[in-house]
GUVEXGU-794404 format. One line per 2 residues: their letters; for each residue y, z, x of N, C-alpha, C. Coordinates in nm, 2 decimals, always signed. Atoms other than C-alpha are relative to their C-alpha. Example, Ala and Ser with C-alpha at 12.3 -4.5 7.8 and 13.67 -1.06 7.14 Angstrom:
as = -0.12:+0.00:+0.09:-0.45:+0.78:+1.23:+0.12:+0.00:+0.09 ~ -0.11:+0.00:-0.09:-0.11:+0.71:+1.37:+0.11:+0.08:-0.08
% end
This chain:
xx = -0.03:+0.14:+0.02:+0.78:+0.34:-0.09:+0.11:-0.05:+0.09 ~ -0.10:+0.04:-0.08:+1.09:+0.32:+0.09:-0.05:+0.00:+0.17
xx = +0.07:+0.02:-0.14:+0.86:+0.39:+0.42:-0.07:-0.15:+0.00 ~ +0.09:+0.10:+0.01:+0.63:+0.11:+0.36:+0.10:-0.13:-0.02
xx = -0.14:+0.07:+0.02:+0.95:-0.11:+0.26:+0.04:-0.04:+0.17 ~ -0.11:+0.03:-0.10:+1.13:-0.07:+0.58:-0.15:-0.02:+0.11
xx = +0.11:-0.03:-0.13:+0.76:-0.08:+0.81:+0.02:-0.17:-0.07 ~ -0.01:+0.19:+0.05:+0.72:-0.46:+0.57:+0.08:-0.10:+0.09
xx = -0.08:+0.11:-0.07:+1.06:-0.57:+0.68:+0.02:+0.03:+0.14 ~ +0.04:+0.05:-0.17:+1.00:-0.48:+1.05:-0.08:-0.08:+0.03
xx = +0.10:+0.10:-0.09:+0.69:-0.65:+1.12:+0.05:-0.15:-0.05 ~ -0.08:+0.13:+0.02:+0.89:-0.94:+0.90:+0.06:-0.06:+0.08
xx = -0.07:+0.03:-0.08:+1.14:-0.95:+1.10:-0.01:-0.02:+0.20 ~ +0.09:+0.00:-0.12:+0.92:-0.90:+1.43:-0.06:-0.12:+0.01
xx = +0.09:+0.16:-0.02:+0.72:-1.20:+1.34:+0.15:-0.14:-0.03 ~ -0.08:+0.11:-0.08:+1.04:-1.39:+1.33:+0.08:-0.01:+0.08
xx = -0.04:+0.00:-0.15:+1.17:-1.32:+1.63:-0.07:-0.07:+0.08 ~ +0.10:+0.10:-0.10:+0.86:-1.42:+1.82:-0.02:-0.12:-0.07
xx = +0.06:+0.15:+0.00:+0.79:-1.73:+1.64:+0.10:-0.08:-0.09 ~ -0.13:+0.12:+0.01:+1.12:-1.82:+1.53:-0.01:-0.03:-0.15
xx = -0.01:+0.06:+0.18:+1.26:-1.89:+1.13:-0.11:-0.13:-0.02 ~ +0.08:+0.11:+0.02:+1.09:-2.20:+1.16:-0.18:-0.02:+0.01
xx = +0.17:-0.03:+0.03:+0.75:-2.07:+1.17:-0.05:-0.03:-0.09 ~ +0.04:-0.01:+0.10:+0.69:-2.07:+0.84:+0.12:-0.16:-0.09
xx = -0.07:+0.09:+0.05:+0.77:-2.36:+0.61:+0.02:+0.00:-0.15 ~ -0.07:-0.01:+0.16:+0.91:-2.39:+0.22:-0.13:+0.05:-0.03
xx = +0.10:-0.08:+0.08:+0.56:-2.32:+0.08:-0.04:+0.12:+0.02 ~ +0.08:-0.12:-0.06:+0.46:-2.06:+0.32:+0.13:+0.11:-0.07
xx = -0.07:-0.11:+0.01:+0.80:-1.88:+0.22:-0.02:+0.04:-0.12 ~ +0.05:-0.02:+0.14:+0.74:-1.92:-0.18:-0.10:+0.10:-0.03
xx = +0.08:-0.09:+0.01:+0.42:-1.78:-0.11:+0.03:+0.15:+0.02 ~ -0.02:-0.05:-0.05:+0.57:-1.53:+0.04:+0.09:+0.12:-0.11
xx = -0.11:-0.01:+0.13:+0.83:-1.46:-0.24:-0.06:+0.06:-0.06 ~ +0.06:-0.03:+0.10:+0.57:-1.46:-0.49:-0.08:+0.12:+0.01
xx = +0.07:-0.14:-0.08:+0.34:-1.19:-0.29:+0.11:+0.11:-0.05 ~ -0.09:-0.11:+0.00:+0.63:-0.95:-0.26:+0.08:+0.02:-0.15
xx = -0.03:-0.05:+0.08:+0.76:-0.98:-0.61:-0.11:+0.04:-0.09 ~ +0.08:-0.05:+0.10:+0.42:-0.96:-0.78:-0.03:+0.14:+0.05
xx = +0.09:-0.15:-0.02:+0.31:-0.65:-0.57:+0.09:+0.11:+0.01 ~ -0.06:-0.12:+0.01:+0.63:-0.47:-0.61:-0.01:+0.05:-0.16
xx = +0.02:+0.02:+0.09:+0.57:-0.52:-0.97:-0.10:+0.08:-0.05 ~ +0.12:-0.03:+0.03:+0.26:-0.40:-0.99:-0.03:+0.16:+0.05
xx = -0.02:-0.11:-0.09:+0.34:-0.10:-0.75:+0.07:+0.08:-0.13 ~ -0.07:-0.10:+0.11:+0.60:+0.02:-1.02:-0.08:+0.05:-0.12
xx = +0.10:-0.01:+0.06:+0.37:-0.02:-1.26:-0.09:+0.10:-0.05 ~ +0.06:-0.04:-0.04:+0.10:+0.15:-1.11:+0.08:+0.18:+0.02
xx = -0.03:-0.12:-0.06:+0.33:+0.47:-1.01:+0.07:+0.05:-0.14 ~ -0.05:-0.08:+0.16:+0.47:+0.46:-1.38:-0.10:+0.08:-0.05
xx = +0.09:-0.03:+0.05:+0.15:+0.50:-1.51:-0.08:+0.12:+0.07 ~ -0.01:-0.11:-0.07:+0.10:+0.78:-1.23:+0.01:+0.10:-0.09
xx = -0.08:-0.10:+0.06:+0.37:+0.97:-1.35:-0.02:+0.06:-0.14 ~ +0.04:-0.05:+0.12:+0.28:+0.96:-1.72:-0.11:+0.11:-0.02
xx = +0.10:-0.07:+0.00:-0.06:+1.06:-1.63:+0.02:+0.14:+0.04 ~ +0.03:-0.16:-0.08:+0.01:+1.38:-1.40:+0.10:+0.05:-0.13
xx = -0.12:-0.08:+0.07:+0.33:+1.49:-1.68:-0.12:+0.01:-0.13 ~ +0.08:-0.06:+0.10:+0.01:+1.51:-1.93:-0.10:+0.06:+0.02
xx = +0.05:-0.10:-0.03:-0.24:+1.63:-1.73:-0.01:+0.10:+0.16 ~ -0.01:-0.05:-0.14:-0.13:+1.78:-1.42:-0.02:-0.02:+0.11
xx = +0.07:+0.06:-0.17:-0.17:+1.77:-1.02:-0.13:+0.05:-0.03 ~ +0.11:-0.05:-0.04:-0.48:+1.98:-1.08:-0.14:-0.10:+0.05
xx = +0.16:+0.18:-0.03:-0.81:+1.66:-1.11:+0.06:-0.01:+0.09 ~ -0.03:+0.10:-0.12:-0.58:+1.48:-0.90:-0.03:+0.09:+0.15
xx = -0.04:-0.11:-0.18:-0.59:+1.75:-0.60:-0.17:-0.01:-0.03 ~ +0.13:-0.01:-0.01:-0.97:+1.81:-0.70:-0.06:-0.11:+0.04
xx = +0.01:+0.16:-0.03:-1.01:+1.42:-0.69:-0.02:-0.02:+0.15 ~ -0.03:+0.01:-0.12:-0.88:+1.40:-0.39:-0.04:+0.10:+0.17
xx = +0.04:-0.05:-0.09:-1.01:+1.68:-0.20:-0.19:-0.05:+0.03 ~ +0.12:+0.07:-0.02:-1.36:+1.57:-0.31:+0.00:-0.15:+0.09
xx = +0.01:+0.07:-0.04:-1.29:+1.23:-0.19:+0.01:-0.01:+0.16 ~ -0.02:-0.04:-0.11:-1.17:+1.36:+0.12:-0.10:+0.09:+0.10
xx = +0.14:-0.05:-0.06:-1.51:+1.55:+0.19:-0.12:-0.09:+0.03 ~ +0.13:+0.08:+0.04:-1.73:+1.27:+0.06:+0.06:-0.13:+0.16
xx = -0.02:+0.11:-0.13:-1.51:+1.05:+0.39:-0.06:+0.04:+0.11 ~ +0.03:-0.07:-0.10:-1.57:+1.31:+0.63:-0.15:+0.00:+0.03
xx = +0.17:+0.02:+0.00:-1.95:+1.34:+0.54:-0.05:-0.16:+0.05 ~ +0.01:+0.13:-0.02:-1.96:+0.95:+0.57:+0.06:-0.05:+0.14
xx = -0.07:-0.02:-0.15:-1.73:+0.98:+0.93:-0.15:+0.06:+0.06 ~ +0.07:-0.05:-0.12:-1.98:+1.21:+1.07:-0.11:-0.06:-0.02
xx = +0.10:+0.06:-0.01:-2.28:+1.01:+0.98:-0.04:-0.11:+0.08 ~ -0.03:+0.10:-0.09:-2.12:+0.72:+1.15:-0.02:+0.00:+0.16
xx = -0.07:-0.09:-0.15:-2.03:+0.91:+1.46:-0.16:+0.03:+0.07 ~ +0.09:-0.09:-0.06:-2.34:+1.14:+1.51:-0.14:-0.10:-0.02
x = +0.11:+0.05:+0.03:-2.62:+0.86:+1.45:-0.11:-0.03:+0.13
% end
């Protein structure tokens, strides 16, 4: 989270460099507000409800989960590739 945090407020701060504070106007910033407080919101949330899950049933599914998912991309990669 703290990666993705500090990658956020670079390209932030990248896009106001090139186009200058005034790029963006009062609505566009609200919007902007509201984005970032609902999806950190949602992010804690989401990593609470992680945590509960793995402290009741383990990394094991999740590793299984994810190693299947990670075969089922590959299979779907090389189908792309080799057609």
């Amino acid at each position: 989270m703290p990666t993705m945090a500090a990658a956020t407020l670079y390209d932030l701060l990248k896009f106001l460099k090139h186009d200058g504070v005034g790029a963006l106007n009062g609505h566009e910033w609200l919007i902007l507000a509201i984005g970032f407080v609902v999806s950190f919101f949602v992010a804690w949330g989401v990593v609470g409800w992680f945590m509960h899950w793995v402290r009741r049933h383990g990394f094991v599914p999740f590793a299984i989960y994810r190693i299947a998912a990670g075969i089922a991309v590959l299979i779907w990669l090389s189908r792309l590739v080799y057609r």
